[in-house]
RODRENMAR-493788 format. One line per 3 residues: number of its first residue (from 1); their letters; for each residue z, x, y of C-alpha. Coordinates in steps of 0.1 Angstrom, whole numbers, plus 5000, padded with zeros to 4 digits. Layout:
<rs>
NUM) a) Z,X,Y; ...
</rs>
This chain:
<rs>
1) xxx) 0539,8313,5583; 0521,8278,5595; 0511,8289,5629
4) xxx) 0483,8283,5643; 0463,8305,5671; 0462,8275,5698
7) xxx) 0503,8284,5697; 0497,8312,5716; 0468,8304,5740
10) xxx) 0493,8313,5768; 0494,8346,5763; 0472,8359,5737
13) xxx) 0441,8382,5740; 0403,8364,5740; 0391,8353,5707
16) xxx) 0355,8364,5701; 0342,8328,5709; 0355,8334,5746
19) xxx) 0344,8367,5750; 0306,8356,5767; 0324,8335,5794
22) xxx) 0350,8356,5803; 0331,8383,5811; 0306,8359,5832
25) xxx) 0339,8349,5851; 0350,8385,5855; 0315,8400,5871
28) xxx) 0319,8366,5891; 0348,8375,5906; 0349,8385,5943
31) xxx) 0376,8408,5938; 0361,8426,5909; 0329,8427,5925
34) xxx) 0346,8449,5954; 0362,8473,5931; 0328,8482,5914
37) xxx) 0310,8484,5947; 0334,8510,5953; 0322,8529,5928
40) xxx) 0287,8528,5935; 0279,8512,5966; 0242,8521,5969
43) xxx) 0237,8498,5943; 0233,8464,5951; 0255,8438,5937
46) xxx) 0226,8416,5922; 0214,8450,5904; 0252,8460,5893
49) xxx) 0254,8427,5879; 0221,8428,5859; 0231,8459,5845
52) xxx) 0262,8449,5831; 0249,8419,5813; 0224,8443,5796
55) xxx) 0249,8467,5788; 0272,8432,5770; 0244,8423,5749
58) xxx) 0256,8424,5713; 0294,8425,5725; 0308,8396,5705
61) xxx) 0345,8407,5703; 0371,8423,5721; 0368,8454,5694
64) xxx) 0330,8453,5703; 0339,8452,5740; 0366,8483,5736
67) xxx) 0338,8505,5716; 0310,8496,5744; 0330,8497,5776
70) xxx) 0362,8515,5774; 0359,8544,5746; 0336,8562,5770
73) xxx) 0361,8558,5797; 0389,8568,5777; 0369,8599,5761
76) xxx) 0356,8612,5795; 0394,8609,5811; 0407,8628,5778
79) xxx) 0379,8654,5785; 0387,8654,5823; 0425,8652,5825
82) xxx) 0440,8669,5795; 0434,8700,5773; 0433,8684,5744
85) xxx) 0447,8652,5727; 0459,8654,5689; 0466,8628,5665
88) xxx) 0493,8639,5631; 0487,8610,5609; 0498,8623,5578
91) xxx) 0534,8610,5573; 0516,8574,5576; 0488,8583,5551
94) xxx) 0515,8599,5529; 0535,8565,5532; 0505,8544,5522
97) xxx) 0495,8569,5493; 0528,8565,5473; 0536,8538,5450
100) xxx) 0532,8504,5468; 0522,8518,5499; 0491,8492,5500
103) xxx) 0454,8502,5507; 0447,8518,5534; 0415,8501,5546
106) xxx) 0434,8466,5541; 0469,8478,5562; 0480,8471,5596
109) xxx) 0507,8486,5613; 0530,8483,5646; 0530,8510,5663
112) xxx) 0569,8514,5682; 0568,8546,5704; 0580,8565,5739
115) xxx) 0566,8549,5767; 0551,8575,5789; 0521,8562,5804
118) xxx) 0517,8525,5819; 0478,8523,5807; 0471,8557,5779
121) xxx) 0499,8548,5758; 0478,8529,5738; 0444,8535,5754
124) xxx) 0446,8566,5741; 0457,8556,5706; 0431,8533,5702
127) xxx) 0406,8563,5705; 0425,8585,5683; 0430,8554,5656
130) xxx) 0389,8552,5659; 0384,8588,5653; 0406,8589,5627
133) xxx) 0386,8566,5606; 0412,8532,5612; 0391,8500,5608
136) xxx) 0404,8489,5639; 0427,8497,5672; 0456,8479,5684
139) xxx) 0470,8445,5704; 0489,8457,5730; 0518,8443,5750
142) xxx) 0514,8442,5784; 0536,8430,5818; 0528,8401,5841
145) xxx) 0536,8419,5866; 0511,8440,5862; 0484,8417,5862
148) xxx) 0486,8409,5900; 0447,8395,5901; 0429,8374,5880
151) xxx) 0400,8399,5874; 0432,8422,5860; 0444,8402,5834
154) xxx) 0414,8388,5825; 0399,8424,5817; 0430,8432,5794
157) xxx) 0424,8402,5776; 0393,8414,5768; 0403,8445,5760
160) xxx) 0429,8429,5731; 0462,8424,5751; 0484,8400,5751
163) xxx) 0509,8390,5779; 0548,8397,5785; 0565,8377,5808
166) xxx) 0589,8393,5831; 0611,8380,5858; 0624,8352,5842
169) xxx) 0657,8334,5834; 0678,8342,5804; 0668,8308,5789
172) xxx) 0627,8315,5799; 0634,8351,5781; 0646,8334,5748
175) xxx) 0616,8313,5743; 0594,8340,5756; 0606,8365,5727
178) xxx) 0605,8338,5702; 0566,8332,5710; 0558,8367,5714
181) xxx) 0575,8379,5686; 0558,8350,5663; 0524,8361,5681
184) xxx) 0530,8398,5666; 0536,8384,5632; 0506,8363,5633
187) xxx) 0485,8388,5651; 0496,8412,5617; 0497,8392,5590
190) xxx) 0467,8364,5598; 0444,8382,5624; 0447,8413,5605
193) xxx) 0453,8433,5636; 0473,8462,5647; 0500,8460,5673
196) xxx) 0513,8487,5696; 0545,8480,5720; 0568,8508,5740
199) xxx) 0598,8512,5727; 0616,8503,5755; 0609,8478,5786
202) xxx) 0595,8503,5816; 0589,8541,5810; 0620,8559,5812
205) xxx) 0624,8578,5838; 0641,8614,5827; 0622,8608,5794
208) xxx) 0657,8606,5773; 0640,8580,5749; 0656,8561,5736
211) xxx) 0650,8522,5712; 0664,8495,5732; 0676,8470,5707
214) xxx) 0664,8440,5720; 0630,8450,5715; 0638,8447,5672
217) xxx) 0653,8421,5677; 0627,8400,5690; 0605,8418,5665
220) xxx) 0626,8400,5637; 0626,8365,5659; 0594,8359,5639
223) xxx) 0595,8368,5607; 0609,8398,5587; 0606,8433,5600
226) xxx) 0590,8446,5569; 0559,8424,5573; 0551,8440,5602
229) xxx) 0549,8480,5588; 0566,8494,5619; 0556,8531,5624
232) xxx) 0579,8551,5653; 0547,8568,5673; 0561,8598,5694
235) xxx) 0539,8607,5724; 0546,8644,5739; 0530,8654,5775
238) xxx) 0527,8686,5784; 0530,8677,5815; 0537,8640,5833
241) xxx) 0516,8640,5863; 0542,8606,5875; 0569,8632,5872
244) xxx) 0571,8634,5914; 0568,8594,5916; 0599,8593,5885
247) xxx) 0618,8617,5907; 0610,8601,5939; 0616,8568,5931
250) xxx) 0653,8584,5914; 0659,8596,5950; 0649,8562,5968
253) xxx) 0676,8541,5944; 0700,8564,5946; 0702,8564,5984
256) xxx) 0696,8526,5985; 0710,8509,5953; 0690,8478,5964
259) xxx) 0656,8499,5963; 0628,8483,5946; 0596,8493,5938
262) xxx) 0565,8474,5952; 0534,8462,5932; 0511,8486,5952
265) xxx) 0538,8513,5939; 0529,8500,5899; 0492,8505,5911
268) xxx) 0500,8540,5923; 0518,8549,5893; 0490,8538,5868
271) xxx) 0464,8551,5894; 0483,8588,5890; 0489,8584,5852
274) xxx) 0452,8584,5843; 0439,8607,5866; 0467,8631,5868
277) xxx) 0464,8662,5849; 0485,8660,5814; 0479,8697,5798
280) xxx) 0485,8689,5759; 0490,8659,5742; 0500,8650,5711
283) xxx) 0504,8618,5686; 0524,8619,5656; 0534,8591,5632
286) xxx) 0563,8591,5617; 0576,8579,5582; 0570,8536,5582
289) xxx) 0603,8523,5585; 0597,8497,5553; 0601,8535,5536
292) xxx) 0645,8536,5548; 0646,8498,5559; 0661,8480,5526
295) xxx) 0690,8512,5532; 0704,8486,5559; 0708,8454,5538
298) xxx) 0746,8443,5538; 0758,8453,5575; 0766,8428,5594
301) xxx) 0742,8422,5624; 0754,8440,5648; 0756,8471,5630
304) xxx) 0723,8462,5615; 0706,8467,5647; 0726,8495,5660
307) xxx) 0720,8516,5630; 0679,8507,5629; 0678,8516,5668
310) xxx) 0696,8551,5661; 0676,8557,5631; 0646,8549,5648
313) xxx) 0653,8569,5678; 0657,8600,5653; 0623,8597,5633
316) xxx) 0611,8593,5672; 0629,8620,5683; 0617,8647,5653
319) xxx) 0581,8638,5662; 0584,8656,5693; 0555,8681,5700
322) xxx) 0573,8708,5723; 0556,8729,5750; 0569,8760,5770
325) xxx) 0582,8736,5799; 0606,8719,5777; 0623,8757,5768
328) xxx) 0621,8766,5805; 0634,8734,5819; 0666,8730,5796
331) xxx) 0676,8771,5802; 0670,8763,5839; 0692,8729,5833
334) xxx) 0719,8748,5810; 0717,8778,5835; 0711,8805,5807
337) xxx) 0683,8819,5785; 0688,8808,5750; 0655,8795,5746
340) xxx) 0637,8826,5763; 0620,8833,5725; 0600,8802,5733
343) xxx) 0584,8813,5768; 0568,8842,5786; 0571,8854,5820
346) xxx) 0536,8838,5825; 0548,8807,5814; 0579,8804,5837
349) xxx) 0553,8817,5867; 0531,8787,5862; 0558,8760,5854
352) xxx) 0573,8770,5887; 0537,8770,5904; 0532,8734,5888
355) xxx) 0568,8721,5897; 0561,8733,5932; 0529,8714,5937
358) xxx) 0548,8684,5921; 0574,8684,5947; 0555,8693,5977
361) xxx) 0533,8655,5967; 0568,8641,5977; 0568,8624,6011
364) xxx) 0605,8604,6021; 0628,8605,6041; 0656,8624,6038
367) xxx) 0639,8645,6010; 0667,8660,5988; 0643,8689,5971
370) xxx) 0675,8702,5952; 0679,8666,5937; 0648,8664,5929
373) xxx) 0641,8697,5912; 0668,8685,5895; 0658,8655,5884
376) xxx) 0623,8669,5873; 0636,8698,5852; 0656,8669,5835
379) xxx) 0625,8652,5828; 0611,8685,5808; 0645,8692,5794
382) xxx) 0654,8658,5776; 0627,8661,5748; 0641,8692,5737
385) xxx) 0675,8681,5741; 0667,8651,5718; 0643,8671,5689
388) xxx) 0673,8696,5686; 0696,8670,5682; 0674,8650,5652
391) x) 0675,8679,5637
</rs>
């Protein structure tokens, strides 16, 4: 590929030669400055920023940066907010130990998987990649319309993201895709880096995952697919502590169609997603499509896409990591007890407990609790509903 980096200065992460001024422009910012006073406002800001620079000395890239600054972070919320978080690797080590599979300490991978959290999708990965021994974490893709201050996407830059555009025409889209999709490649092949993207644009909201195709297809705008050694990356939750804000937000767009969510919503969402409490959670890789991918060659295009998304979905799909919820919630969907071998009494008293607590955070008008029960037990129910089908 003859690309060069300066391609992509729009919206790639910070090279490590930009790494020094970009953080004196973040602790410089007024808005960023506020944020930290909030946590600590006996300290004075002169002092706050002292400390900082001394805690960046030797930080030369954004891998540096992630190891100083946000592994701690991401540890201590791991600690805090869940009880436990597991990585299953083997199927990719497996892939990578057979014939041709390449050297482990050389390969990089995409990462394709559920979207359930905004921020510890991949925050959490990049911990879990690091324990694991990985030479490095991932790029991430991440929304403008996230980034609604400077000091915002500035920090993600840092912290080895790269931006996706949203909100534009269908023209601004194509030549958005093209360029993010060639920064993947090169970002793979040239910077030697991992990549992690959601499978999907936006979480989905009753947790029925499911590929959208137009996400491999702008994988493939850029190069071949089988340069980028995609691995489908399931993500199971015990529990999704935005479950009340999916259901809530189901509720306000089904009795206004023309409902949209605000930014300060996306800010409560993320806000609830890291602090929330999670229970279990699990990672598992799946089988590296490059293992099935040549199986497609001769459909036509259409069907070439179809088949990977389906496919795709199942390897997703049988990575599921299945918690007493998911049995309760699809007998309390399906109005019977086939799954009952899966729970206890316990279990169903403190799912209803939790679900309770989830609902009563609910605050609209015109609250429809059957609806959203409803819509909650859906949530639970759909991974199930999707393992038993893969299999």
């Amino acid at each position: 590929m003859n690309t060069s980096l300066s391609e992509f200065d729009e919206i790639r992460p910070y090279e490590p030669s930009e790494m020094k001024q970009a953080f004196e422009d973040l602790i410089n910012d007024r808005q960023f400055a506020r944020v930290l006073k909030g946590f600590a406002p006996w300290i004075p800001k002169g002092v706050r920023n002292a400390l900082l620079r001394m805690a960046f000395v030797g930080i030369k890239t954004p891998l540096d940066f992630q190891m100083r600054f946000m592994k701690p972070v991401v540890k201590w919320i791991m600690h805090r907010h869940t009880s436990g978080c597991s990585f299953d690797d083997k199927a990719l080590r497996s892939a990578m130990a057979a014939p041709g599979g390449g050297n482990m300490a050389d390969a990089r991978f995409t990462f394709i998987s559920n979207h359930r959290d905004i921020v510890l999708d991949s925050a959490l990965l990049d911990v879990l990649l690091v324990n694991a021994k990985y030479p490095t974490t991932v790029e991430i893709g991440i929304g403008d319309n996230l980034l609604i201050y400077p000091w915002i996407k500035r920090l993600v830059r840092m912290n080895k993201a790269f931006t996706v555009r949203r909100g534009l025409t269908p023209h601004e889209m194509l030549n958005s895709s093209q360029l993010m999709s060639r920064y993947i490649h090169f970002a793979v092949t040239q910077k030697h880096e991992n990549i992690w993207i959601a499978q999907r644009e936006g979480r989905a909201k009753d947790s029925d995952d499911r590929t959208q195709e137009s996400v491999l297809k702008m994988l493939a705008m850029g190069g071949e697919l089988s340069e980028l050694n995609i691995v489908p990356l399931t993500i199971s939750y015990e529990f999704d502590p935005c479950d009340f804000l999916k259901a809530q937000e189901m509720q306000q767009k089904r009795d206004n169609p023309s409902f949209r969510k605000s930014r300060q919503d996306d800010l409560d969402n993320m806000s609830t997603g890291i602090f929330g409490y999670k229970g279990r959670v699990h990672y598992r890789c799946g089988t590296p499509i490059n293992a099935w991918l040549q199986e497609l060659d001769g459909l036509s295009k259409k069907e070439y896409y179809e088949t990977l998304a389906r496919r795709f979905d199942r390897e997703l799909h049988s990575g599921y990591t299945l918690y007493p919820c998911n049995y309760i919630a699809l007998d309390r969907v399906n109005g019977n007890r086939d799954k009952a071998a899966h729970y206890t009494a316990d279990d169903e008293r403190k799912f209803d407990e939790y679900l309770s607590r989830q609902l009563g955070k609910i605050n609209i008008p015109n609250k429809d609790e059957n609806f959203l029960r409803e819509r909650m037990l859906t949530m639970y129910a759909n991974p199930l509903r999707n393992y038993l089908a893969a299999q």
